[in-house]
C-alpha positions as CSV (number, residue, x, y, z in Angstrom):
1,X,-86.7,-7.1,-73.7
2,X,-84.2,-9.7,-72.8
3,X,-84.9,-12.4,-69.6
4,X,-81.9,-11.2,-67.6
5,X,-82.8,-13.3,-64.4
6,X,-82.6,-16.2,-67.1
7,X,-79.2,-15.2,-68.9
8,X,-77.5,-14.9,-65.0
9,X,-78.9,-18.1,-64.2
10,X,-77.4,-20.0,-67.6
11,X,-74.4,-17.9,-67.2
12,X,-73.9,-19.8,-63.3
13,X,-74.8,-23.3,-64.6
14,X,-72.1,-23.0,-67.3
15,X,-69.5,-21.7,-65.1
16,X,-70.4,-24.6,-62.8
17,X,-70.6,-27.2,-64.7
18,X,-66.9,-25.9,-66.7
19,X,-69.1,-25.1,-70.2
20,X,-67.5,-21.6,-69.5
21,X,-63.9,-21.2,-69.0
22,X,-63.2,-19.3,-66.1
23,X,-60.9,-19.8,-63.0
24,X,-61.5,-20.6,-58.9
25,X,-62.8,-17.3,-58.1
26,X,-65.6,-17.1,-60.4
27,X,-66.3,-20.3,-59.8
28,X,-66.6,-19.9,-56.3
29,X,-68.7,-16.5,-57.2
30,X,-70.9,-18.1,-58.9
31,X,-71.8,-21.2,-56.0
32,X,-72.1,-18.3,-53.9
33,X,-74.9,-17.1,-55.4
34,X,-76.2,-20.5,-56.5
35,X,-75.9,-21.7,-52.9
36,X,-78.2,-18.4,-51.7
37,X,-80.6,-18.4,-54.2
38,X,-81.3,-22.3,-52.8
39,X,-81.2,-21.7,-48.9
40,X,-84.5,-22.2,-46.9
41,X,-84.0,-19.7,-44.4
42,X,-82.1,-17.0,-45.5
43,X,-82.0,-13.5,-44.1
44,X,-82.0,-11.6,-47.9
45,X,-84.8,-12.3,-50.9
46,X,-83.4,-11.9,-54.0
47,X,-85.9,-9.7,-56.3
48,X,-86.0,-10.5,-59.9
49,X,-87.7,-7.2,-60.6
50,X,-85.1,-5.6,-58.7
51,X,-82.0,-6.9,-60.2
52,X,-83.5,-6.9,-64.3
53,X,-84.1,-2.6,-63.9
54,X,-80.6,-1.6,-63.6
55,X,-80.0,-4.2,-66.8
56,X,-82.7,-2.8,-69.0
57,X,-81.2,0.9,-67.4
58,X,-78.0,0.3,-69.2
59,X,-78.6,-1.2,-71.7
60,X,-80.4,1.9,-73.1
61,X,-77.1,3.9,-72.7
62,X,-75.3,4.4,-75.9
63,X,-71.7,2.8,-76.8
64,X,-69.4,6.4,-76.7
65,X,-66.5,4.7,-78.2
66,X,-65.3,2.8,-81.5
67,X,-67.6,0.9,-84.2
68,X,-70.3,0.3,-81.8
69,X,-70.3,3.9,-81.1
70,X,-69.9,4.6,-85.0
71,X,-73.0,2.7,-85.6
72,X,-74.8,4.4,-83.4
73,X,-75.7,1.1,-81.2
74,X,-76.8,0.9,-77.6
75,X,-75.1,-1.0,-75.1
76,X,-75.1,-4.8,-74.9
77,X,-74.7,-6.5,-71.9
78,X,-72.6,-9.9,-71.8
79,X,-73.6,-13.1,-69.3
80,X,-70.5,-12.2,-66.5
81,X,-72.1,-8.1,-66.5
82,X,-75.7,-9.6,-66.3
83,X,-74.7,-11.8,-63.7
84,X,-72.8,-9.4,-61.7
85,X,-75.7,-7.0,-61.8
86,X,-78.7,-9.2,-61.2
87,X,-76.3,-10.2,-58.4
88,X,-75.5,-7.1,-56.7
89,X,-78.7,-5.2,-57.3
90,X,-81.1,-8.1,-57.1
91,X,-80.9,-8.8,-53.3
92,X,-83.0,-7.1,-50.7
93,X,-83.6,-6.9,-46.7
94,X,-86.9,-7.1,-45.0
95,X,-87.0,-3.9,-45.4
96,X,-86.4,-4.0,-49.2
97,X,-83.3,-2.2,-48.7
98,X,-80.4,-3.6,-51.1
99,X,-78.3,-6.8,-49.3
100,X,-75.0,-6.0,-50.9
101,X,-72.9,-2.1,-49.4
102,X,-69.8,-2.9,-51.8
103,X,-68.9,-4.7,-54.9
104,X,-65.5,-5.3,-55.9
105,X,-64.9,-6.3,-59.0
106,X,-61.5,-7.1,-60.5
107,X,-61.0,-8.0,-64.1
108,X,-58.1,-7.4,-66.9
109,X,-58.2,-4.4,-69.0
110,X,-60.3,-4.1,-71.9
111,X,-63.5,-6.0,-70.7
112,X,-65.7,-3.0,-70.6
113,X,-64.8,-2.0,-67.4
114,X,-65.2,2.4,-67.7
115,X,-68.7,1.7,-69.9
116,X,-70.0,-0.9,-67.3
117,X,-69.0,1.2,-64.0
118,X,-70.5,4.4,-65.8
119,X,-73.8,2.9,-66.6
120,X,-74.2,1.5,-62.4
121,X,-73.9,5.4,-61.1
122,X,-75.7,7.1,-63.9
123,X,-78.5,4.1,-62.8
124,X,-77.5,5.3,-58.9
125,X,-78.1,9.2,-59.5
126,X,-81.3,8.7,-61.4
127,X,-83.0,5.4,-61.0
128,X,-82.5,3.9,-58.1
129,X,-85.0,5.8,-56.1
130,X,-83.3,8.0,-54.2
131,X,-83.9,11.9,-53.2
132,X,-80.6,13.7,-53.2
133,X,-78.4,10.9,-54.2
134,X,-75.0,12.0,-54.2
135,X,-72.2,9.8,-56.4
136,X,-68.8,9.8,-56.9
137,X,-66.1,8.8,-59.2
138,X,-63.4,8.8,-57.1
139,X,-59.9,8.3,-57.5
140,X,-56.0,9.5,-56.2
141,X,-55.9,12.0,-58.9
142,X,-58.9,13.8,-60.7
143,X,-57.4,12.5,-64.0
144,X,-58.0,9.0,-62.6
145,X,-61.6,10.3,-61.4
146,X,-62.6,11.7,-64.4
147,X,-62.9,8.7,-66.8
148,X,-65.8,7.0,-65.5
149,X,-67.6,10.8,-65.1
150,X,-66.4,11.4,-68.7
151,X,-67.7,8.5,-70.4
152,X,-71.0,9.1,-68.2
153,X,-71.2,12.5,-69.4
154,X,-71.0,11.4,-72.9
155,X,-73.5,8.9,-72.5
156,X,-76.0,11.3,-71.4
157,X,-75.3,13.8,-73.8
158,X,-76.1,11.1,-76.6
159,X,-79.2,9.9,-75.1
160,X,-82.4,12.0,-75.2
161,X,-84.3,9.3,-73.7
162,X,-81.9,9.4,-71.0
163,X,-82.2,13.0,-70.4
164,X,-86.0,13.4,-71.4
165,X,-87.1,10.3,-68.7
166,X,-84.9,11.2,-65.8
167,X,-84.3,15.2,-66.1
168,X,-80.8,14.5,-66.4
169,X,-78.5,17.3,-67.5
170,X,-75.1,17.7,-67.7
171,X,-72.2,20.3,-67.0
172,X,-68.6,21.4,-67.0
173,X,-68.0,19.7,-63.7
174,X,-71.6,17.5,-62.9
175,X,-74.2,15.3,-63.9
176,X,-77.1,16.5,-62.2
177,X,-80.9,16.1,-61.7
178,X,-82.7,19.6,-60.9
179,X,-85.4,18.5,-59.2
180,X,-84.8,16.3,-56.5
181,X,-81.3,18.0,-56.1
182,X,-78.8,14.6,-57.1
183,X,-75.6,15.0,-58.3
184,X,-72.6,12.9,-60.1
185,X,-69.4,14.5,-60.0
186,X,-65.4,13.3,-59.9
187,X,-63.8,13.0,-56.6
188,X,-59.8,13.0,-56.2
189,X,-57.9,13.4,-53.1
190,X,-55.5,15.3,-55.0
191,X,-58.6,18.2,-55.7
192,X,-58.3,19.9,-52.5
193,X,-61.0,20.8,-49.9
194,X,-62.6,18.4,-46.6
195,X,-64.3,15.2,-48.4
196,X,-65.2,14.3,-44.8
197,X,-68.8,16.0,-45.3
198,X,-69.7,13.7,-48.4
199,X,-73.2,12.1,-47.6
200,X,-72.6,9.3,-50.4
201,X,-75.3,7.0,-52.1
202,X,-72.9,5.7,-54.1
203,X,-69.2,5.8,-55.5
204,X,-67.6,4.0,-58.2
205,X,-63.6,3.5,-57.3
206,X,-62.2,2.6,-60.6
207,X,-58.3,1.2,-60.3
208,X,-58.3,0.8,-56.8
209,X,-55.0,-0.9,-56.9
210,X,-53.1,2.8,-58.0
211,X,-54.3,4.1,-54.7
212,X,-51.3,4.8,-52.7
213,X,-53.0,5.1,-50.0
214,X,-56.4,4.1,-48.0
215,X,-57.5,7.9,-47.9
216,X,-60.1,8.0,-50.3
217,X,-61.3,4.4,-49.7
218,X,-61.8,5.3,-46.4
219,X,-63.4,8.5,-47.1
220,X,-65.9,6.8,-49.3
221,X,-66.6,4.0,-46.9
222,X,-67.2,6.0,-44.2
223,X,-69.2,8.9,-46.0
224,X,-72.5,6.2,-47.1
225,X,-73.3,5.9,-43.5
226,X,-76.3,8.5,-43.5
227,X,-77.6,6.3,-46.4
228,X,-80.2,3.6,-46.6
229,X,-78.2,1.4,-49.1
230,X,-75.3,2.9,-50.2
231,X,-73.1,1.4,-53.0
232,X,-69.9,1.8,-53.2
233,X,-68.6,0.0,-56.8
234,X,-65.0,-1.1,-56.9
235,X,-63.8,-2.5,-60.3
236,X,-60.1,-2.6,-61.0
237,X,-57.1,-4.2,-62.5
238,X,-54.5,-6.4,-60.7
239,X,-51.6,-4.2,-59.7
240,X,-48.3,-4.9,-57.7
241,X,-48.7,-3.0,-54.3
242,X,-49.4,-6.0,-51.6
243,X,-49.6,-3.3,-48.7
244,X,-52.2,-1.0,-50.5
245,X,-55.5,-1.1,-50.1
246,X,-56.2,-2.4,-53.2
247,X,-54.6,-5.9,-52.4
248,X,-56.2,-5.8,-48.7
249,X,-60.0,-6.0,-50.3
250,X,-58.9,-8.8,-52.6
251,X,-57.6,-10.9,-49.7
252,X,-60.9,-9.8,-47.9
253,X,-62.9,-10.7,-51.3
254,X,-60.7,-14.3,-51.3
255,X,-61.9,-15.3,-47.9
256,X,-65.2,-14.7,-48.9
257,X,-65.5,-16.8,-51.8
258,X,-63.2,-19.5,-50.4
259,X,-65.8,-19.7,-47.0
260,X,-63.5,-18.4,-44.3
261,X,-65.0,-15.3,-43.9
262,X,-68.5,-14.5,-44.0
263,X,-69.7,-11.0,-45.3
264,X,-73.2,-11.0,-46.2
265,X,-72.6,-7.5,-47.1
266,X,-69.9,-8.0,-49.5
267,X,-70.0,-8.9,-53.2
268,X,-66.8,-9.7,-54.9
269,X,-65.7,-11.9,-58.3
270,X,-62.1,-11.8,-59.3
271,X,-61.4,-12.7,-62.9
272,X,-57.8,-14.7,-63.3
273,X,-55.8,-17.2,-64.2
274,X,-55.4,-20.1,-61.8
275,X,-52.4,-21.7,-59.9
276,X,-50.7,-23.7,-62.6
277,X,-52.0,-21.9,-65.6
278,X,-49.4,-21.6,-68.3
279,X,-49.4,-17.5,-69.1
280,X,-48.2,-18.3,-72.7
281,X,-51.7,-20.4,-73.2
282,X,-54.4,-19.4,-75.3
283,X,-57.0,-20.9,-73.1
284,X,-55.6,-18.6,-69.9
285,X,-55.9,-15.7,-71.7
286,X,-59.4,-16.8,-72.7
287,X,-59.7,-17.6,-68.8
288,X,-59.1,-14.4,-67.7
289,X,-61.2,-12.4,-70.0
290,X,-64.8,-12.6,-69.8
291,X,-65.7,-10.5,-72.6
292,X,-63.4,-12.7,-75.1
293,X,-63.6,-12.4,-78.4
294,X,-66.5,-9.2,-77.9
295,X,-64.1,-6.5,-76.5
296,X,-61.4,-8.4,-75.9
297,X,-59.0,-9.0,-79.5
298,X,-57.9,-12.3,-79.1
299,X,-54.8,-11.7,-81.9
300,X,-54.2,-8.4,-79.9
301,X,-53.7,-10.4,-76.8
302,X,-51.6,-13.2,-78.7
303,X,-49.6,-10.1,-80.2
304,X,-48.6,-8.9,-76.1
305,X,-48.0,-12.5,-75.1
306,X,-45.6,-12.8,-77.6
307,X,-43.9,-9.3,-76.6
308,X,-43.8,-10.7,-73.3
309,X,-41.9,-13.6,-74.1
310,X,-39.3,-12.0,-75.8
311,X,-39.1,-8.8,-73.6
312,X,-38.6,-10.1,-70.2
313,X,-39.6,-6.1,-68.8
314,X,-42.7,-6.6,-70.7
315,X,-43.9,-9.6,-68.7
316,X,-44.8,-8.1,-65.5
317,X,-47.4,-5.5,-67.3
318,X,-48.6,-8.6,-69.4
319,X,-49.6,-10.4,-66.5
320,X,-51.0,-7.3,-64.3
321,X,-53.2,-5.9,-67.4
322,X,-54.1,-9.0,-69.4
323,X,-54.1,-11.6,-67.2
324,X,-55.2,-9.7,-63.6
325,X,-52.0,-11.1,-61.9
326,X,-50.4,-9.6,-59.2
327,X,-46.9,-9.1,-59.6
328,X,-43.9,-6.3,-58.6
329,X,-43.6,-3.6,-59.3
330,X,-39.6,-4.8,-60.8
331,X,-38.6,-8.4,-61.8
332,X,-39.0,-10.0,-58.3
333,X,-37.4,-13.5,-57.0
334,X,-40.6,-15.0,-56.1
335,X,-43.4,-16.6,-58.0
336,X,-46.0,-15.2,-55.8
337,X,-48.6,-17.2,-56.7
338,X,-46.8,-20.4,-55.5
339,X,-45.8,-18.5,-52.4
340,X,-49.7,-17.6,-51.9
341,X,-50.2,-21.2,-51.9
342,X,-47.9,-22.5,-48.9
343,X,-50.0,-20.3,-46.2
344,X,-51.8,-22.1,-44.5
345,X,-53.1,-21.9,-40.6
346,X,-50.4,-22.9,-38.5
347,X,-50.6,-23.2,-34.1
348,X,-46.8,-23.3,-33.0
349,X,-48.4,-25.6,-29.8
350,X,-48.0,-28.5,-32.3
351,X,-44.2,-27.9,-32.1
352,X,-43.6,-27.9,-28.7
353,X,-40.2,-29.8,-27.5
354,X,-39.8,-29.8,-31.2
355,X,-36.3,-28.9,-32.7
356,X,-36.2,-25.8,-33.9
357,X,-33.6,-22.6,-35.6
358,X,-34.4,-19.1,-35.1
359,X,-33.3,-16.1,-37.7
360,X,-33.1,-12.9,-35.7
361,X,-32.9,-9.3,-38.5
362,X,-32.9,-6.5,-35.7
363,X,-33.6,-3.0,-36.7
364,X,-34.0,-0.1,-34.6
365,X,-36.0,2.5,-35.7
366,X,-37.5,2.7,-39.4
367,X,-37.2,-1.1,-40.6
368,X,-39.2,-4.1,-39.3
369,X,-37.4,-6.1,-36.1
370,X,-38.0,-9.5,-37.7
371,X,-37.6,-13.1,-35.8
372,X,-38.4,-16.4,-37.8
373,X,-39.3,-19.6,-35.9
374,X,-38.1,-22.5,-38.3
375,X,-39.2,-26.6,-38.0
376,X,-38.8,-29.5,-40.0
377,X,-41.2,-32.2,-39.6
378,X,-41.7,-35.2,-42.3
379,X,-39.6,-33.8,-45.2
380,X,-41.6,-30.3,-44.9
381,X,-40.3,-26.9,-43.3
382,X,-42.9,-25.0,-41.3
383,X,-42.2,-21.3,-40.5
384,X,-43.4,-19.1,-37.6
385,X,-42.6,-15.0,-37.5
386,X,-43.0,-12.4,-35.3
387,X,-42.5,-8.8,-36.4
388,X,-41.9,-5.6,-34.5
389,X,-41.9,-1.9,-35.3
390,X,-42.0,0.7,-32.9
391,X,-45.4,3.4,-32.8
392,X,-43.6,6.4,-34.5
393,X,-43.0,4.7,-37.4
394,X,-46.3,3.0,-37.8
395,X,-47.9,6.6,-37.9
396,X,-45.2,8.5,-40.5
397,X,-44.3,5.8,-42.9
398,X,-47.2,6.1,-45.0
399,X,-47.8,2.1,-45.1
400,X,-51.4,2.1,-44.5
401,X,-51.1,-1.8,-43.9
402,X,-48.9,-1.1,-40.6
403,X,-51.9,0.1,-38.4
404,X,-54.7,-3.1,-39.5
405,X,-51.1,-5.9,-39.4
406,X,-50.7,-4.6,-35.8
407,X,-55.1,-4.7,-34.7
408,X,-54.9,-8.5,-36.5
409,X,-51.8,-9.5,-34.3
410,X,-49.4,-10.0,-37.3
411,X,-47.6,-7.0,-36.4
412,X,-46.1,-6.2,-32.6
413,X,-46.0,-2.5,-31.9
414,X,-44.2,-0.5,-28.8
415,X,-45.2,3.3,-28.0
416,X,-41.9,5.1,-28.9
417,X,-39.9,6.4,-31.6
418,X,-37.7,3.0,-31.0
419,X,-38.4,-0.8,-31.2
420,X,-38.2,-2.9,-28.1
421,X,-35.5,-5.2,-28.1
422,X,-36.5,-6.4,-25.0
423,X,-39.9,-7.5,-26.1
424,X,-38.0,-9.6,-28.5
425,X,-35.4,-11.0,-26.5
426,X,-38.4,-12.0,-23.7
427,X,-39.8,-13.9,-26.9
428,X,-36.5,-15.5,-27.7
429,X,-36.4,-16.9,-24.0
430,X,-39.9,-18.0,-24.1
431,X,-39.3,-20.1,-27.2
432,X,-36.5,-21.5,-25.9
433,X,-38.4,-23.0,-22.6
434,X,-41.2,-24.8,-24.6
435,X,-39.0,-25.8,-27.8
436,X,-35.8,-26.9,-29.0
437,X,-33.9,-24.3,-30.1
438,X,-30.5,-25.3,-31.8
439,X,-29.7,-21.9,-32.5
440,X,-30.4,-18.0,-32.9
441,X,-28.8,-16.8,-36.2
442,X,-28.2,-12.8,-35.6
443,X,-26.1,-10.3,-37.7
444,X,-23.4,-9.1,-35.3
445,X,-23.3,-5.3,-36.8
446,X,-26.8,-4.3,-35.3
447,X,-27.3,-6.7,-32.7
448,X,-23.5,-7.7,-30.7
449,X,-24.6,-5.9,-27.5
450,X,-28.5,-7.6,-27.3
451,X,-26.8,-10.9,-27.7
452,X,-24.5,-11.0,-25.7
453,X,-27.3,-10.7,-23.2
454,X,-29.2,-13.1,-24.4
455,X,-25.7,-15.4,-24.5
456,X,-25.3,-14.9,-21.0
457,X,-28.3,-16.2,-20.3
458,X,-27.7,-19.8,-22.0
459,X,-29.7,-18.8,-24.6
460,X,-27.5,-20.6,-28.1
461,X,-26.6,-17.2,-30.2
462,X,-25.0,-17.8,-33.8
463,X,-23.0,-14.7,-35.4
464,X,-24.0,-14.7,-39.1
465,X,-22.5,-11.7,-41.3
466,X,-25.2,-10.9,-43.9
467,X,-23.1,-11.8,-47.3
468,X,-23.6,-13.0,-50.6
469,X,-21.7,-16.0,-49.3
470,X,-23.9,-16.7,-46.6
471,X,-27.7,-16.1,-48.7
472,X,-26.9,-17.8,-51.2
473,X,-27.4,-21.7,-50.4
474,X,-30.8,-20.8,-48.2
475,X,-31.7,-18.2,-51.3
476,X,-32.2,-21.5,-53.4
477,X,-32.7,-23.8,-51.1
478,X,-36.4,-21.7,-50.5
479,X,-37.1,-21.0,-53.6
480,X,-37.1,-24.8,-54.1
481,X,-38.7,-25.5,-51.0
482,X,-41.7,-23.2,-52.1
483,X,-42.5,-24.7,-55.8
484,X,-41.8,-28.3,-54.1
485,X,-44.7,-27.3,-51.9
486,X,-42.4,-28.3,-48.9
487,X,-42.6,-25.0,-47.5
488,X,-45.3,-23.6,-45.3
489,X,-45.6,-20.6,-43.5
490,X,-48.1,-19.4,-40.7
491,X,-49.8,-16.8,-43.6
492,X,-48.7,-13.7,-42.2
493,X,-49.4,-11.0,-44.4
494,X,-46.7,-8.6,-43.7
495,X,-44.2,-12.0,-44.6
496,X,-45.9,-12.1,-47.8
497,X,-45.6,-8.4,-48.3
498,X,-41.9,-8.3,-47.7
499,X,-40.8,-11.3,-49.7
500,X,-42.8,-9.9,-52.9
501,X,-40.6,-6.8,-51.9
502,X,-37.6,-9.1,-52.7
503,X,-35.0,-8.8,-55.6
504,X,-32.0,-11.6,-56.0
505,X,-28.9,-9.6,-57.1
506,X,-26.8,-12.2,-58.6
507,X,-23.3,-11.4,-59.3
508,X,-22.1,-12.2,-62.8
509,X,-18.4,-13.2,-61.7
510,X,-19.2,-15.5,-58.5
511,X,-22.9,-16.2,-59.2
512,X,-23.8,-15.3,-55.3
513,X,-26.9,-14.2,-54.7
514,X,-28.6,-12.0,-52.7
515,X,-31.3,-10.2,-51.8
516,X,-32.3,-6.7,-52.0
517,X,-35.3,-3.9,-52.3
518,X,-36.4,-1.9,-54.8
519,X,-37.1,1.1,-52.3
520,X,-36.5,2.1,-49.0
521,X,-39.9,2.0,-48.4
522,X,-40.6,-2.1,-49.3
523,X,-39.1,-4.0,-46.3
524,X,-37.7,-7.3,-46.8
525,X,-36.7,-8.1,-43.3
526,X,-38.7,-10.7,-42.6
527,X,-37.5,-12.3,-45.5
528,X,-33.7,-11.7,-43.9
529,X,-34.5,-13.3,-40.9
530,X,-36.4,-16.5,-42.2
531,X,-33.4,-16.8,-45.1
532,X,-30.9,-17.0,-41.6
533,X,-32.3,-19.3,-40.1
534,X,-32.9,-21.9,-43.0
535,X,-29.3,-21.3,-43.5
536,X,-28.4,-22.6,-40.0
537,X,-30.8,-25.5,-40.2
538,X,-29.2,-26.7,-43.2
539,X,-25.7,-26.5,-41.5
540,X,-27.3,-28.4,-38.6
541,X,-28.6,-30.9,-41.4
542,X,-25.4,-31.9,-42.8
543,X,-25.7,-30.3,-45.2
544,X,-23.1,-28.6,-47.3
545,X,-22.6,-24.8,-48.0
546,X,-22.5,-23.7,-52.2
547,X,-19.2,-23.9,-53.3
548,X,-19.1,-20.3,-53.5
549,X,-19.1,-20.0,-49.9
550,X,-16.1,-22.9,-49.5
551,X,-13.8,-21.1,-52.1
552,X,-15.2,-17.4,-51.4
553,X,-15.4,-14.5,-53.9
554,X,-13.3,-15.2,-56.8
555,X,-11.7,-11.9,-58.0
556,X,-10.7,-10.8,-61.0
């Protein structure tokens, strides 16, 4: 029997001390747990008996698939598994109680990910201890559900030790245990029927970032409150929706490991490539991959990089599957990466009396009212936004991140089936008492009536028709401003969401650029706004407009 307590520990050191490649997150995983295993006073004991069972549980499962499989070989756990595991499973209350609700786990494809979340909720329905456990593979689509259950099923089926220890049988639909009446089926939202009775021990949600929606998560979440200590498994890929609930547990899981938010509660490792990683390099790929060179194929991997490279519509799965990069969903204008980089936590009070240009993108009804706040201090642009939506469209747009943008403040929201230009316009006034607003860039086709309101008020109003000839210079100009790291924005996420919604249409005869959305349903307006007024403030700099805009469209 192998020392797992020791293999987790060796597997922290070398991370640590760089004798294992792997990138920020991991690292930060791994102090994590360094850190607690090391603190005096700490409200969780971490039991080595504890976290080795589910270990030596799996790894008397059988491989299901390929040579391993053909050779009739059990499974064999690798350092990153044992260390998640131990992790996870090895941490108790006073009450002896597990420490840790949720895992999330988020790692390319190919690195075992179906086998290792299969062998955690077969070890949840039979050996964890409890009567009646009830576990889940759930998923948007019973297709989706089914894999973990599938390769579960199989695993059972080829294990009389298995079945023969832990009265485990198996079914058309279920995994079941007879006696104490616990049960592992696959749970979809697309199956039907009230989930809201579930009374979940635990549920493994594989590909969180294809749910469309936060149904199922929430269903889960909120169906393991009857339980003692529930788990609910999340292990997934990298994916391209930045308002799904997916992306919202990663930023949640990135706060944790960087130190901003504590959630003793929460376990989370993301395995990626870091900020200034070159995707083409061997040693990324390596990076990214724990279970290099075992599961992984390293000539496979080369053989996709190189498709990549060649096939520029081959890049974005590359980096999402093989890499666990979050792109768009289409070729998208901004390295999002480097635009993740330039948040950082802003407080507008430092700005007061400062000089300052304001972008106004007004909408109505079903897009975002969007206002960007713009200063330039020391070389570097710093940029304040405030977005509004009206309460109707919150509740039928089917953007589950409207409702949590709007609770965290990032997101201004009026009862109605209309947005409050009046809200904005009070905003607009405000600003301009405390700061020193040069101008208010607004596109006169939606907004001619509200400014000339605000006009007679004193208040500077700029009439900017939203044109290739105008986007253009300020297209570039932040694009620049971003990878120069002279660019920093207040971190709003509903900012971020938008401009990885953005496009750049460039014409072939002018060369003009600008921007536009793959759906109606991915706003970019607060990119719209914020690319306004950067326009203005360069005008206001000195200086000069793209030649395209001096000479205008040439025709053919």
């Amino acid at each position: 029997m192998r020392d797992y307590i020791a293999i987790a520990n060796k597997y922290i050191d070398d991370v640590i001390n760089g004798e294992v490649l792997a990138c920020s997150y991991v690292k930060q995983a791994c102090e994590r747990q360094y850190k607690d295993l090391r603190q005096g006073d700490f409200s969780y004991t971490f039991n080595d008996e504890r976290a080795s069972h589910i270990c030596k549980f799996i790894e008397l499962l059988p491989h299901i698939k390929g040579k391993w499989a053909r050779q009739g070989l059990l499974l064999k756990l690798e350092p990153w598994q044992i260390f998640i595991l131990t992790t996870v499973f090895g941490w108790v209350d006073d009450q002896g109680f597990r420490r840790f609700k949720i895992g999330y786990v988020e790692v390319p494809r190919k690195n075992g990910k179906s086998a290792l979340s299969s062998g955690v909720a077969l070890y949840m329905l039979a050996a964890d201890g409890e009567i009646g456990a009830e576990v889940y593979s759930a998923a948007t689509t019973m297709d989706q559900a089914k894999i973990v259950w599938i390769v579960a099923k199989h695993m059972v089926n080829k294990s009389r030790g298995i079945k023969a220890r832990f009265d485990v049988k198996t079914s058309s639909h279920s995994i079941f245990i007879d006696h104490d009446a616990s049960i592992f089926k696959a749970l979809a939202r697309d199956s039907g029927g009230n989930h809201d009775g579930l009374n979940i021990h635990c549920s493994v949600i594989d590909e969180l970032h294809a749910h469309k929606t936060r149904e199922i998560f929430d269903v889960i979440e909120t169906g393991t409150g009857a339980r003692e200590q529930p788990l609910v498994w999340v292990i997934t890929t990298a994916g391209s929706n930045r308002a799904g609930i997916c992306y919202e547990q990663r930023d949640y899981v990135t706060r944790i490991l960087k130190g901003s938010e504590v959630d003793e509660r929460y376990f989370g490792i993301i395995y990626t490539i870091d900020d200034g990683d070159e995707w083409t390099d061997p040693a990324s790929w390596e990076k990214a991959n724990p279970n290099w060179g075992v599961s992984v194929n390293p000539e496979d991997i080369a053989s996709k990089a190189h498709k990549a490279q060649a096939l520029p519509s081959a890049l974005n799965n590359f980096l999402t599957k093989h890499l666990d990069v979050w792109v768009n969903a289409a070729v998208a204008w901004m390295n999002m990466r480097k635009w993740d980089s330039c948040a950082k936590s802003l407080n507008m009070d430092d700005f007061i009396g400062c000089p300052c240009y304001l972008g106004l993108d007004l909408a109505e009804k079903r897009d975002i009212a969007a206002l960007s706040i713009l200063f330039k201090r020391d070389g570097l642009v710093y940029s304040f936004g405030k977005y509004y939506l009206n309460e109707y469209q919150v509740e039928v747009s089917g953007n589950s991140q409207y409702s949590g943008w709007h609770r965290s403040g990032h997101l201004i929201v009026n009862d109605g089936d209309v947005t409050d230009f009046d809200l904005i316009g009070d905003e607009i006034k405000a600003l301009c008492k405390v700061h020193d607003v040069k101008e208010v860039a607004f596109d006169p086709a939606f907004s001619q009536y509200f400014a000339t309101k605000l006009v007679a008020d004193g208040i500077p109003m700029v009439s900017i028709t939203q044109t290739s000839k105008f986007f253009t210079t300020p297209f570039i100009e932040l694009e620049n401003l971003v990878y120069s790291n002279q660019f920093i924005f207040d971190g709003n996420p509903a900012l971020t969401w938008m401009v990885s919604n953005v496009m750049a249409k460039t014409s072939i005869f002018s060369g003009l650029m600008h921007p536009i959305k793959e759906s109606e349903g991915n706003k970019i307006d607060g990119l719209i706004a914020l690319l306004m007024s950067l326009g203005r403030m360069q005008l206001g700099e000195g200086i000069q407009p793209s030649i395209y805009e001096k000479r205008g469209i040439v025709a053919f």
